[in-house]
C-alpha positions, 0 to 999 in steps of 0.5 A, a space after each residue: 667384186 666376188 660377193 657382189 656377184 654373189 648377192 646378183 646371183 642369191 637375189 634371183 633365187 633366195 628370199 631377200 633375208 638370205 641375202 642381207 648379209 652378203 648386200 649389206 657387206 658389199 654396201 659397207 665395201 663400196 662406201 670404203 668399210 671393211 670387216 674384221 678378218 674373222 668376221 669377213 670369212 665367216 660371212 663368206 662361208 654364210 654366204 657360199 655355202 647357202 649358194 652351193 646349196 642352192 646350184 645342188 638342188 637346182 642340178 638334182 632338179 634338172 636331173 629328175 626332170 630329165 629322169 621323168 623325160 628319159 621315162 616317158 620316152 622309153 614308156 612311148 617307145 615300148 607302147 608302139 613296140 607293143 602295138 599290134 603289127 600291120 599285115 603287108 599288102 599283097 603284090 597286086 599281080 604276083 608271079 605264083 612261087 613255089 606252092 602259090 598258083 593261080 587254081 583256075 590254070 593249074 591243069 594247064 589249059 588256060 583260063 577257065 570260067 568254071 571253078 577252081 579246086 582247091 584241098 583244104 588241111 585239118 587235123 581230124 581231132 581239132 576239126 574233122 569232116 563229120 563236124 563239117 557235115 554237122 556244122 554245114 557252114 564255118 569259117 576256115 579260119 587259123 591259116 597261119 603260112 603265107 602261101 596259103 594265105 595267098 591262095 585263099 586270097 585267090 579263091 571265090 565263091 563256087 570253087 570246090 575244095 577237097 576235104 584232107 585230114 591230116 596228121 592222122 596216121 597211115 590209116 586216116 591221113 587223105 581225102 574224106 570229104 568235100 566242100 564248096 567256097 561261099 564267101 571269099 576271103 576277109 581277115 582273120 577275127 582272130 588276127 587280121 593279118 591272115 585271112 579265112 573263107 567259108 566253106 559249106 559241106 558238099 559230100 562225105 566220102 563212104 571210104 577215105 582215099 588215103 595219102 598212100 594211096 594216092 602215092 601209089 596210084 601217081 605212079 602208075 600210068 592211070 594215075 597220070 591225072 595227079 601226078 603232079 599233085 602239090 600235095 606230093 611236092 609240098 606236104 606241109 602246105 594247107 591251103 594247095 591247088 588241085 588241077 581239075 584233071 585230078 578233081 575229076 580222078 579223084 572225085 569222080 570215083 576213078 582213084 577208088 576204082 583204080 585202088 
């Protein structure tokens, strides 16, 4: 009964010579014959050992199916990891949060139909006013904070910017210059998550309005109109409002008077 089982299973999977022995052995069982004893446990092992043969290689295949299946998976997997992340939309009408505030309304006296003022952060040896003034018209582009992606988001053509160089020590750090927004905000070429604006030079400043000026000037009562500078609170943010009370201070040649 083994064998036949056996040859069943061996005549699905091997040629019919493989098999000849093991049919012909259960023909001569089934018609009353039987094998001398050696003869019989030497077709058995014959028989079995080409069928265990045969179950090993059919696992090893299995497995490497499963193996190449396993790899193009992981493949697939790392591939969407890889793939570039999506910028979150913007909340369509978001309460302004810490250094995020709508420009137009910053001086407290409600909507406005003028342009909004904005200051704008470069570190002089990576871009400074007099490339601005060379260049006439560029990208403001490598914003990398959230709140100032934001703002820039919220800026138009004909707001006004103050122009800020940054991180350039107690004698260069401050307002240099100024510029106006010519187009609104689009994606970063460089990474499409952030955004940048075109800014065109408006005007220089013969004598920079330094940081510790400014600090020394908000303390005084002349100097109310920037005492609540963002750039006293959040020194750090690139991208910040600025009231049109203190635009006027500070473009208008009061801050230089009063220094």
């Amino acid at each position: 009964g083994q064998q036949a089982v056996l040859a069943a299973l061996l005549a699905t999977t091997r040629p019919a010579s493989s098999c000849s022995l093991l049919t012909t052995s259960s023909a001569r069982a089934h018609h009353g014959y039987s094998l001398p004893a050696g003869r019989a446990a030497t077709t058995a092992r014959a028989t079995v050992a080409p069928a265990r043969r045969i179950f090993a290689m059919a696992r090893n295949k299995r497995s490497a199916v499963d193996g190449d299946e396993d790899c193009e998976r992981a493949k697939s997997t790392a591939q969407l990891s890889s793939g570039k992340k999506r910028a979150r939309p913007a909340a369509a009408k978001a309460a302004p949060s810490q250094g995020v505030v709508d420009a137009r309304t910053a001086g407290g006296e409600g909507a406005s139909s003028g342009p909004a003022y904005w200051l704008l952060k470069s570190e002089p040896s990576d871009y400074s006013i007099a490339d601005m003034h060379a260049d006439g018209v560029t990208a403001w582009d490598g914003v990398r904070s959230t709140f100032a992606r934001a703002n820039m988001r919220r800026m138009r053509v004909g707001d006004l910017c103050l122009f800020y160089h940054s991180s350039a020590g107690p004698k260069g750090t401050g307002v240099v210059g100024t510029v106006a927004v010519v187009r609104e905000a689009y994606p970063d070429p460089a990474d499409e998550a952030w955004v940048c604006v075109d800014v065109a030079f408006r005007s220089r400043m013969h004598t920079p309005l330094l940081l510790s000026e400014l600090k020394a000037l908000a303390q005084q009562p002349e100097g109310a109109p920037i005492a609540d500078l963002v750039l006293f609170r959040q020194s750090r943010l690139s991208v910040q409002p600025v009231p049109a009370a203190s635009w006027d201070f500070i473009v208008g040649g009061k801050a230089h008077s009063t220094a």
